[in-house]
C-alpha positions, -999 to +999 in steps of 0.1 A: +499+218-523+481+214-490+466+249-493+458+240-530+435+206-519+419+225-491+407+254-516+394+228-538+377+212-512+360+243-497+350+252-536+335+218-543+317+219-509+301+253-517+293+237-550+274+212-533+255+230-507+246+252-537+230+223-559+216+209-528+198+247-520+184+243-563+172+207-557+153+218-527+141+249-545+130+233-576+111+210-557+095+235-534+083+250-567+072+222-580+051+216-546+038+248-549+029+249-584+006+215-578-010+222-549-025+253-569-030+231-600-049+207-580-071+233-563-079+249-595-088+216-614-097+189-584-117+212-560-159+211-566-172+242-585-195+260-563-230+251-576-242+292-561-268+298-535-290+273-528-327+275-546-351+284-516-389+285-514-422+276-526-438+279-554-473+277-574-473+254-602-510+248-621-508+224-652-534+203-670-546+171-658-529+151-676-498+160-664-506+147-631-485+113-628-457+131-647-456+161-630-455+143-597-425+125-610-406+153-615-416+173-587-398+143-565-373+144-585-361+183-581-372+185-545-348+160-541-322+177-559-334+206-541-339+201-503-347+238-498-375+246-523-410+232-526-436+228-553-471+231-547-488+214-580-524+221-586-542+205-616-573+211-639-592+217-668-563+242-690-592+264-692-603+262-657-564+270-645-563+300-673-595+315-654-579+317-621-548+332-636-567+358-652-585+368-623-552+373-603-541+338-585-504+342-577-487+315-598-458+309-606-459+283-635-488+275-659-485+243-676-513+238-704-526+213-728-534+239-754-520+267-773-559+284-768-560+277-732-522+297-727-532+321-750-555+336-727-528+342-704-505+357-726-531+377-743-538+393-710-497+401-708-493+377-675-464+358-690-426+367-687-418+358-723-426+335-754-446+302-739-421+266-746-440+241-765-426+213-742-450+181-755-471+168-777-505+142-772-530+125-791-566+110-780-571+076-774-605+058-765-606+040-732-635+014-725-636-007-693-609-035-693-640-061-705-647-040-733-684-049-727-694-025-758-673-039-778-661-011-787-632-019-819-631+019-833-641+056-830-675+049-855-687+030-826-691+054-801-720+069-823-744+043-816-769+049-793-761+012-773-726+026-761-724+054-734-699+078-737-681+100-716-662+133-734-645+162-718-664+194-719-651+215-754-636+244-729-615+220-721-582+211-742-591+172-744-630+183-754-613+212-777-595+180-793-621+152-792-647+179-813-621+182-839-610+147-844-648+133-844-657+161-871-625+146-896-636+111-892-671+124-894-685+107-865-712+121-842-711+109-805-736+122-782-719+117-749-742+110-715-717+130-698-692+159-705-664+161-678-642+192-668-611+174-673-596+143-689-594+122-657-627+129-649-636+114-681-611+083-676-629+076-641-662+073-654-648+040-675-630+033-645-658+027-620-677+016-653-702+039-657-699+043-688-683+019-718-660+048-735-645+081-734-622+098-752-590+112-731-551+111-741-529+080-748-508+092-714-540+090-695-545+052-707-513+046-704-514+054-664-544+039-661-529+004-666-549-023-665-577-008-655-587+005-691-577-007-727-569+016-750-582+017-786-559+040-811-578+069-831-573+078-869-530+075-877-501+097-879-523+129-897-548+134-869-543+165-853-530+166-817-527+190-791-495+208-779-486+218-745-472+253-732-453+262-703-446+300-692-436+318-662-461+342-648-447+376-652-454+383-614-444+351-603-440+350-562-408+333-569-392+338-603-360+320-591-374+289-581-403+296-608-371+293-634-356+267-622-384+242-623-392+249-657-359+249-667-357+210-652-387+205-671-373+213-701-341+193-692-326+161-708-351+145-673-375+159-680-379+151-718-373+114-707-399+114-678-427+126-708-414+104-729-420+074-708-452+086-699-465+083-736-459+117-748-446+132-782-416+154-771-396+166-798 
């Protein structure tokens, strides 16, 4: 009998070591098998080499305040890379393209004006139509023409200002003034769309026609006066990558923000049509 209770004593402490060993295994699994779940789900994705560099980026005008924006905006996000931004006339930036200016970006505020550039084969791929803008007229905040609508800028009492027809927002105010089928003979002709808004800024004139998006950022130091309704034409802007871009990567990556969720809202709140 005493042999008998010291067998089943040694057999029920074996058993127990044994469940003992499978808890402690089990566990150890367990441990093992969430320490690699966590590191596969909790750990931060690697985001890949960091963008560095600078690039060239021309682009119309009227892109200026928006541009800007963004510029902060992915240089921020971006502590390594820098954009240089050079604006113009459309036509004016095409030019230096065309003659061999290493860009990286063009940003235009025509399909005529890029189409130079991609007529001469300098862009890598099919332009983006990012944007969309119409013409407004802008007289002084006084109004001391009275200006009320786009008839009035024919009569000889009113001096206006209009962006020279090379230009996308001259292109623009020739068409629009030939459908309403008003003639303005303008005291000045400007080689871009803020030149034009300065000269009713420091009053020297009592009207121009530029973009709503240049009104807009001119705050109160214009009023804006809406031309024709939803029919009259518009003008689209273009981006493309040179094909010989100093810095595709960066070049890529900008105009990819660009056309980002950001950069659709930026335009937006600038006064632009984006789709």
């Amino acid at each position: 009998m005493i042999h008998a209770r010291t067998r089943s004593r040694r057999v029920g402490l074996v058993a127990a070591i044994a469940a003992t060993a499978l808890i402690a295994l089990t566990a150890c699994s367990s441990s093992s098998s969430g320490d690699a779940t966590d590191t596969g789900t909790g750990a931060p994705e690697s985001s890949g080499p960091a963008l560095t560099g600078q690039i060239t980026v021309l682009a119309a005008a009227s892109l200026t305040d928006t541009f800007d924006e963004l510029k902060t905006r992915f240089e921020a996000e971006n502590p390594q890379a820098t954009v240089t931004l050079s604006y113009g006339g459309s036509s004016a930036l095409a030019q230096q393209i065309t003659s061999g200016a290493p860009v990286d970006l063009f940003f235009s505020a025509s399909a005529a004006t890029m189409k130079t550039v991609t007529d001469a084969g300098l862009a890598a791929g099919e332009p983006d139509t990012f944007a969309h803008n119409a013409l407004e007229i802008a007289v002084p905040a006084s109004n001391p023409a009275e200006v009320e609508k786009l008839a009035d800028l024919s009569s000889s009492d009113v001096k206006v200002a209009l962006c020279a027809e090379e230009v996308p927002c001259g292109a623009l105010a020739k068409t629009v003034l030939a459908a309403e089928g008003v003639t303005v003979t303008p005291v000045s002709l400007e080689p871009d769309v803020k030149s034009a808004l300065t000269k009713v800024e420091l009053g020297e004139v009592d009207a121009a026609l530029v973009y709503k998006t240049d009104v807009t950022a001119a705050g109160s130091k214009v009023k804006g006066i809406a031309v024709g309704d939803a029919s009259t034409p518009t003008t689209a802007y273009l981006a493309a990558q040179l094909k010989d871009a100093p810095n595709a990567e960066v070049a890529a990556a900008f105009l990819a923000f660009v056309l980002s969720d950001t950069g659709k809202t930026t335009l937006k709140n600038a006064g632009f049509d984006v789709d």
